[in-house]
GUROSE-364182 format. One line per field, with one value per residue (C-alpha): residue number from 1; x, y, z. Coordinates in steps of 0.2 Angstrom, whole numbers. Layout:
// GUROSE-364182
milo = (NUM:...)
x = (X:...)
y = (Y:...)
z = (Z:...)
//
This chain:
// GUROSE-364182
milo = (1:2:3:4:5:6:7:8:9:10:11:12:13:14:15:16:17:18:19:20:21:22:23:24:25:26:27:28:29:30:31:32:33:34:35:36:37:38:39:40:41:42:43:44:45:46:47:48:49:50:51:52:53:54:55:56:57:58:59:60:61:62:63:64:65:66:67:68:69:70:71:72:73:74:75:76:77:78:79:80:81:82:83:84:85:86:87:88:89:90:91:92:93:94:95:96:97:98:99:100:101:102:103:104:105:106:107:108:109:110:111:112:113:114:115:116:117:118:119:120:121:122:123:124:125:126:127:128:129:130:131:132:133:134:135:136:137:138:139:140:141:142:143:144:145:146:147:148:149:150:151:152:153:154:155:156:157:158:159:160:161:162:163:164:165:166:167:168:169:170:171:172:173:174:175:176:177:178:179:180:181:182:183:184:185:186:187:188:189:190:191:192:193:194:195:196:197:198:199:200:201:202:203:204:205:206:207:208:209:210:211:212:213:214:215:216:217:218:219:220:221:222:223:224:225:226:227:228:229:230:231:232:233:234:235:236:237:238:239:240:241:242:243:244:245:246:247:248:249:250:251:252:253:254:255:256:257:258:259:260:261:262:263:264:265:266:267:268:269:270:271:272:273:274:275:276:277:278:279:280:281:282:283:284:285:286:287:288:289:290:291:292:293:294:295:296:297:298:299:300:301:302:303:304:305:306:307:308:309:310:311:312:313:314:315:316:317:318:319:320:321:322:323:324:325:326:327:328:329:330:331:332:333:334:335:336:337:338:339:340:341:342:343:344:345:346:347:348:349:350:351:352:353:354:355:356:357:358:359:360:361:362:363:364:365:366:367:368:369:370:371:372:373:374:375:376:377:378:379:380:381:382:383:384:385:386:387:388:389:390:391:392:393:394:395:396:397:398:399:400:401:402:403:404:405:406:407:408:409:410:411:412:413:414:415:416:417:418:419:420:421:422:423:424:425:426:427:428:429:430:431:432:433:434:435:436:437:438:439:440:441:442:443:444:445:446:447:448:449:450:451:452:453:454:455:456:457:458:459:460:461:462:463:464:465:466:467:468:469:470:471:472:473:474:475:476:477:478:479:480:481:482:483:484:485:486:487:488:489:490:491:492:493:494:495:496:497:498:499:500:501:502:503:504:505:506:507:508:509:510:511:512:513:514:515:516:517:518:519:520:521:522:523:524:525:526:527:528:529:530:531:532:533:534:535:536:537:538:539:540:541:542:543:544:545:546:547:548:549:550:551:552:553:554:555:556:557:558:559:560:561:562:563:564:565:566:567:568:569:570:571:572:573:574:575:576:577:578:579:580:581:582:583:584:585:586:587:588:589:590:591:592:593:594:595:596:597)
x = (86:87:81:83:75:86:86:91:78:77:73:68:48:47:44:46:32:45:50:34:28:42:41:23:26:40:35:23:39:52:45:62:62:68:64:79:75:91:93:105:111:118:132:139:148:129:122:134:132:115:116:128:122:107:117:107:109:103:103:93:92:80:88:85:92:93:102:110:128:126:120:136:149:138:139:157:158:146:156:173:166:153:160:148:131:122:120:103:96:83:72:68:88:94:81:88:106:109:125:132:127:135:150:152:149:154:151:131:126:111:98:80:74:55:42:49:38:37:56:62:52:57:77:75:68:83:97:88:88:97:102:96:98:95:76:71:65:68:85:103:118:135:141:160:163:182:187:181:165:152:134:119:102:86:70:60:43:26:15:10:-8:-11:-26:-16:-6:-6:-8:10:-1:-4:13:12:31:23:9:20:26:12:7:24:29:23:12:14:2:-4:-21:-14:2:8:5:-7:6:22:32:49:58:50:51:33:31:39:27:13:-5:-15:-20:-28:-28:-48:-56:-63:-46:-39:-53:-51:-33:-36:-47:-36:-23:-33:-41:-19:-18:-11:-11:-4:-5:4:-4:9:-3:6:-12:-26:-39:-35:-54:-69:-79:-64:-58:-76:-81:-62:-65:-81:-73:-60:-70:-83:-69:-54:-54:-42:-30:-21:-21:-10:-12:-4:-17:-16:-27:-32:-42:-51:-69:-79:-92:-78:-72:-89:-90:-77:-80:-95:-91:-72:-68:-54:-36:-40:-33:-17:-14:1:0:16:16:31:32:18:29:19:34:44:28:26:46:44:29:18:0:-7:-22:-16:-32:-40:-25:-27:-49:-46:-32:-42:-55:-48:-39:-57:-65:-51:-54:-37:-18:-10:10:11:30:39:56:69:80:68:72:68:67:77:80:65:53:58:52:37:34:36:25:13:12:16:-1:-11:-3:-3:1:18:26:43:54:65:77:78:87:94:86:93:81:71:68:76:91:92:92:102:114:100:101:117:114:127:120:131:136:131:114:104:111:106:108:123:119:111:111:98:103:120:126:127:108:106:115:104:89:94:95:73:73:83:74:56:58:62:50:36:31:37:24:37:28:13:7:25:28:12:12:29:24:8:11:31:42:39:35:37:52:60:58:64:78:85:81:91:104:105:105:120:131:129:135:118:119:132:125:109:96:81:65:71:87:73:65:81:88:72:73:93:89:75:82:99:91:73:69:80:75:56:60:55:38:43:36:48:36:22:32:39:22:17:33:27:10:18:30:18:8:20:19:7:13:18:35:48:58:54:68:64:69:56:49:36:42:36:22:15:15:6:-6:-13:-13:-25:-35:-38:-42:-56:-62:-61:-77:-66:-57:-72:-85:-74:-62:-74:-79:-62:-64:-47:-42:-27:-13:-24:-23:0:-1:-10:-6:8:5:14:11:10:5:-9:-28:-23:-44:-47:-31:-36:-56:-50:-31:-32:-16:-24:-12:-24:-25:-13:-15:-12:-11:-15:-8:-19:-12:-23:-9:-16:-7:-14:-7:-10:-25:-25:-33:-35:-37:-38:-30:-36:-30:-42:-32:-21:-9)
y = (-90:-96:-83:-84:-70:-70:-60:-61:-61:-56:-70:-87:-86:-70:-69:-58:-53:-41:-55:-67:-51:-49:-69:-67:-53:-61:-77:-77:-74:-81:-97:-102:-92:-97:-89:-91:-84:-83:-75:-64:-77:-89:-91:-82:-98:-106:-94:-94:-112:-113:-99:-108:-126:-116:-110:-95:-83:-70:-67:-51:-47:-35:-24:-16:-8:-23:-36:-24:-28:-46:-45:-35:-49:-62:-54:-51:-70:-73:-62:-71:-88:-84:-69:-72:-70:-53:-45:-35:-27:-17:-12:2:4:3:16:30:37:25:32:28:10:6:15:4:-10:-11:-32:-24:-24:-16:-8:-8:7:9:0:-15:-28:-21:-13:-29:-40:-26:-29:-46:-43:-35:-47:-59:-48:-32:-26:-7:-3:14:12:2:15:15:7:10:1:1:6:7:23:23:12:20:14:24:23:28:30:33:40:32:23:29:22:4:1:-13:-19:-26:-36:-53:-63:-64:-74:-92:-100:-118:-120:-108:-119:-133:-120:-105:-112:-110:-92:-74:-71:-53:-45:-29:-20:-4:6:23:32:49:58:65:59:65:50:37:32:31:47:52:43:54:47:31:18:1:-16:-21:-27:-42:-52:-47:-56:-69:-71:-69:-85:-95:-93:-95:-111:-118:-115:-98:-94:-77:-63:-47:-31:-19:-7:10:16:1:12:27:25:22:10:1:-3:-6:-19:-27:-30:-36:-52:-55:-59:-66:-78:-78:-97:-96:-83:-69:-51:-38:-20:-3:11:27:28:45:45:30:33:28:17:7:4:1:-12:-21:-20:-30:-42:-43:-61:-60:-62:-63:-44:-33:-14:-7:11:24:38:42:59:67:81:95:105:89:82:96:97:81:86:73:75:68:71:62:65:56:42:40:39:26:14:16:11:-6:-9:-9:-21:-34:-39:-33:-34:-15:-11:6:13:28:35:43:56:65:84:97:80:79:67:74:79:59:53:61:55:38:40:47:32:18:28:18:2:-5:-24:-20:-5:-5:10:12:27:40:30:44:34:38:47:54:73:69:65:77:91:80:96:107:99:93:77:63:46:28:30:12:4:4:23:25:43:44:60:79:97:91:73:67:49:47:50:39:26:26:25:9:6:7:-1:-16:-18:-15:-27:-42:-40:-28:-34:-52:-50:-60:-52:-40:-39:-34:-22:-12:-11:-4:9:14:14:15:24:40:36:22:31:31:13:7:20:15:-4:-4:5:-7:-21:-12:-12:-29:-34:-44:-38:-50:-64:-76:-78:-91:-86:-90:-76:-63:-64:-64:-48:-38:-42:-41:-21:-20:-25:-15:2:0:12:26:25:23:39:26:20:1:-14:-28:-37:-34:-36:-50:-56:-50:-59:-77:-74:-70:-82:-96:-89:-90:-110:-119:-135:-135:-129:-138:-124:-107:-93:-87:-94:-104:-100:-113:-127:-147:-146:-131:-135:-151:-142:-130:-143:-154:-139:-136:-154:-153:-138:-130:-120:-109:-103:-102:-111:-114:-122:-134:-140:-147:-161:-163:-179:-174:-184:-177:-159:-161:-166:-149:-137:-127:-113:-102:-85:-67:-53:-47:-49:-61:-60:-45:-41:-52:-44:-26:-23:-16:-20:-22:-27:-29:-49:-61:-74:-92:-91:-110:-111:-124:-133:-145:-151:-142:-128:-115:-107:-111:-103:-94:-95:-87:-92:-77:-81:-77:-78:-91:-103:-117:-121)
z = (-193:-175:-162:-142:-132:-117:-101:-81:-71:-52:-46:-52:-47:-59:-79:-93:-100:-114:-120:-122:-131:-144:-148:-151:-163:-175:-171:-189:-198:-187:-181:-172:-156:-138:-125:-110:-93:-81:-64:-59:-47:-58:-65:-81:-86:-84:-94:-109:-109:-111:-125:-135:-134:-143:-158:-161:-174:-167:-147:-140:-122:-111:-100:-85:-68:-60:-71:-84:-75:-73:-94:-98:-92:-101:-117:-115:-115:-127:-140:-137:-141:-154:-165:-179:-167:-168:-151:-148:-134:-127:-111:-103:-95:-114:-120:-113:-118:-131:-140:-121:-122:-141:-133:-117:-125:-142:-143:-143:-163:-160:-148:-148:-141:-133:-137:-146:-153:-172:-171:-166:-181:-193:-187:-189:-209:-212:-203:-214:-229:-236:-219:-223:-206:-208:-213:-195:-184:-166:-167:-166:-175:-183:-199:-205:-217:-223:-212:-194:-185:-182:-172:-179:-169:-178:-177:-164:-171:-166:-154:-159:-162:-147:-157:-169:-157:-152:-135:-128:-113:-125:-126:-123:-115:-101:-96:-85:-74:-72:-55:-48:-55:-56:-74:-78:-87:-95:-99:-103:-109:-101:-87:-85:-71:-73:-59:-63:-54:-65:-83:-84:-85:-100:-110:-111:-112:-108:-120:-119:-123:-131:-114:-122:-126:-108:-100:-114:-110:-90:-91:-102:-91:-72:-82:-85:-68:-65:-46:-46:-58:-58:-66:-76:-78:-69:-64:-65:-59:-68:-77:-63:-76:-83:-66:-59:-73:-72:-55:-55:-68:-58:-43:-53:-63:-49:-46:-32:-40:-34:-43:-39:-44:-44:-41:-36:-20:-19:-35:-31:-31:-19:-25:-33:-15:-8:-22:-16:1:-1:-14:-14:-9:5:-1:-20:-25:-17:-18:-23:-18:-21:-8:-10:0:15:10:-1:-3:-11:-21:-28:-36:-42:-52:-42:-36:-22:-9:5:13:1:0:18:16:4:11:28:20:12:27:37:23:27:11:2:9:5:0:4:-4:0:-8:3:-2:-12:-16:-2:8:25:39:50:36:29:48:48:31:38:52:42:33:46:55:42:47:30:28:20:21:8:12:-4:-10:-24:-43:-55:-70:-85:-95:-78:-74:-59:-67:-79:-65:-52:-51:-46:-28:-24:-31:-29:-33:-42:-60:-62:-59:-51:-51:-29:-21:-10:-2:-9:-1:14:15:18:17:36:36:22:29:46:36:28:46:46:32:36:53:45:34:44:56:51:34:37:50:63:80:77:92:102:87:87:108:105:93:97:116:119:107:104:87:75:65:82:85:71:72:87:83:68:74:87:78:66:80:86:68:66:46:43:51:47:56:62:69:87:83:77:96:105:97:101:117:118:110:123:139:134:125:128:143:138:120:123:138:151:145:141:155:149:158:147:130:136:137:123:113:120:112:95:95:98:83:72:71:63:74:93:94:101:112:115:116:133:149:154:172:178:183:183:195:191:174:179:189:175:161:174:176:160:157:174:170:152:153:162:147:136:129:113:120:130:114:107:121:124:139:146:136:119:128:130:114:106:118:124:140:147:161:154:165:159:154:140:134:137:125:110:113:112:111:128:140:159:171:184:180:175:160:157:138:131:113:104:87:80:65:51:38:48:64:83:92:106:122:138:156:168:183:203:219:223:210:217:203)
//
């Protein structure tokens, strides 16, 4: 019987790790299993294709919030060109109201519901064999009884035994391409919260994979070549020893590899972060860490606990290690959740400047607490995945609307990390708060019709500044010198290029000779920007070829010493590139009146 495990990935970099784990189950009994990983971007035509020119017997595919659409119009096609194949799926999007899925899309033979490795072996026994449907646990199917059909769901399975188990991680059709993509893994099943907006939470309890064959499997798949790996687990750290020692072998092991996490910050103890403050290699782990809600009120109907204080003590505290880059994620639309208690959430969290900060909003998932009292406040939301809020009794579509606004803004420039130095000043020293930036920003930038439009690096300056010199004193209640951000813009723009640029996007004020003048200082007399610079050597042709300069009104070294603005001395900044993958350096000449340029 010929098997393909099929499913639509987001994007191309990612993996499925669902299906990787259902092939190494069957695989002792069904030795004929593809696994096919599409994207939601291609075509369905594609798709089908490929699925035909397999001629499988048997097609399953995993299912979630993101691709379960895109999965329907393939299966449509794949019914009316191979009647005779047996449709399964499963996933977490399937799992939940299931009679609802067989109704909607009655080409579907059957659904695998949960955890699927031994449900999905077991169905495979009986396609092969008598077909008792009825005795597989933890699927649903289709039985004729005088002449009408009928869907039957059964008893869900117990719990598997992950001892028993095998690597999904050892495939030898993976090893060409696990440099290039994301490996997902998992140490661990379920989730110890009860968060009512996530499907974690209604599996209760925590249990583990044996700690031996992860690190086994962790090292066989750095030694092929692995250069980023994703952990599944919904709380790694949820154990103080388990995380410790995992740590500890990754460090000890990493070989240049990347592992990401999701932990819950506020019960992580300290000596695991003093650990990792001392020994943690820089850029080796991330932290994914779900606020969420600062709001007490709204954590608390939601069924979710959280110290922010102690969130806040620990993020601060891996941010000052500047070992570990941190995504910090919060939900809008939350119950009991309005438009200002939602900003002051935000600023709460923008205060700890994490490296990424992703601003999403509230999904009625089917199965979720959230959506099973969705009426209690008001809530409207898609009835089609991914299932987003439109509106409830405290937040109304408009706001909703202006807060995709943030997100749309923060996201382009804050976490692409486009102009750090401009974006901090302006939120720290400007706007009233970072909300209120990024508010009028992306408001802004709505009207102007940018949304529609591309965009280049060059484009993401010139709107800032376009936003700036039209909004920025009234919306910053006169606290913005365009003089200083301007200045501040050149510097980031010249930091964003690992090689000299070849325009800049400003209007470029110094002319021919007094460009030639500083370039011949700096050539004469380079001690005057700092010993470092001496050093490089550079003979005046060598030094056009490297450098770029340009004014900026304001102590340029004492700025980059101590993030203080002083206005009290002008700058030359002298961008040095040396042709290499990483970016430009800066340097500063402080320039005084007894300086003939």
């Amino acid at each position: 019987m010929k098997v393909v495990l099929a499913t639509l990935n987001a994007k191309y970099i990612h993996t499925s790790l669902a299906l990787r784990c259902l092939k190494a189950f069957a695989e002792k009994d069904f030795p004929n299993i593809d696994i096919a990983e599409y994207t939601i971007k291609d075509p369905a035509m594609n798709i089908v294709s490929d699925i035909f020119a397999r001629r499988p017997d048997v097609v399953g595919f995993s299912c979630y919030i993101w691709n379960i659409e895109e999965t329907i119009v393939v299966i449509d096609m794949l019914r009316k060109i191979m009647p005779e194949v047996t449709i399964v799926l499963g996933g977490p999007e399937v799992s939940y109201d299931t009679e609802f899925w067989m109704e909607r899309i009655p080409q579907v033979d059957h659904i695998v519901v949960g955890e699927g490795e031994e449900t999905f072996h077991h169905l495979l026994q009986e396609l092969q064999g008598d077909r008792k449907f009825h005795l597989v646990f933890g699927v649903s199917y289709r039985k004729v009884r005088n002449g009408v059909s009928e869907i039957l769901v059964n008893p869900g399975r117990p719990k598997l035994d992950l001892a028993t188990l095998p690597s999904p991680y050892r495939f030898k059709e993976d090893l060409p391409t696990l440099g290039n993509r994301v490996v997902y893994f998992e140490t661990s099943r379920g989730c110890p919260f009860s968060c009512q907006f996530c499907l974690s939470s209604i599996e209760v309890g925590v249990r583990y994979f044996d700690i031996e064959r992860t690190k086994a499997d962790i090292l066989f798949l750095i030694d092929q070549g692995a250069k980023l790996i994703k952990f599944v687990d919904r709380t790694f750290n949820i154990k103080r020893d388990y995380a410790l020692e995992m740590f500890k072998f990754l460090i000890e092991n990493h070989q240049g590899c990347v592992f990401q996490f999701e932990i819950t910050a506020d019960i992580m103890r300290p000596e695991v972060l003093d650990y990792l403050a001392e020994h943690a290699p820089p850029g080796i782990f991330r932290f994914e860490i779900g606020v969420q809600s600062t709001n007490d009120v709204t954590n608390e109907a939601v069924k979710r606990r959280q110290n922010f204080t102690k969130l806040t003590r620990t993020v601060t505290k891996v941010k000052d290690s500047g070992k570990i880059d941190q995504h910090l994620d919060l939900i809008a639309g939350l119950p009991h959740e309005d438009y200002d208690t939602f900003r002051k959430t935000f600023n709460d969290v923008f205060a700890l400047r994490p490296e990424e900060l992703q601003l999403g909003f509230l999904k009625m998932l089917r199965g979720t607490g959230m959506r099973i009292d969705a009426e209690k406040h008001g809530y409207i939301y898609m009835d089609r995945a991914p299932y987003e809020i439109l509106g409830n009794d405290l937040l109304p579509f408009s706001d909703i609307v202006r807060i995709k606004r943030v997100e749309d803004v923060l996201e382009k420039y804050w976490n692409a990390h486009r102009m750090d130095h401009t974006l901090l000043h302006l939120v720290e020293h400007v706007f009233p708060s970072p909300f209120d930036f990024f508010q009028s920003f992306g408001d802004y930038w709505e009207e102007r019709g940018w949304q529609r439009i591309g965009h280049q690096l060059e484009d993401l300056f010139s709107r800032l500044w376009a936003f700036l010199n039209d909004r920025g004193v009234e919306a910053s209640e006169g606290r913005l010198d365009l003089n200083v951000t301007l200045g501040l813009m050149k510097l980031d723009y010249f930091m964003q290029h690992k090689f000299k640029p070849r325009k800049v996007w400003w209007d470029f004020a110094m002319d021919k000779t007094e460009w030639s003048g500083w370039m011949r200082r700096l050539t004469e007399r380079p001690e005057d920007v700092s010993g470092g610079f001496a050093s490089l050597g550079f003979a005046d042709k060598e030094l056009q070829k490297h450098a770029v300069i340009d004014r900026v009104p304001f102590d340029l070294e004492r700025y980059l010493a101590d993030n203080e603005i002083d206005t009290n001395a002008e700058s030359l900044v002298v961008m040095i590139y040396q042709g290499d993958t990483s970016a430009g350096k800066p340097y500063a000449l402080r320039i005084t009146h007894d300086m003939l340029v």
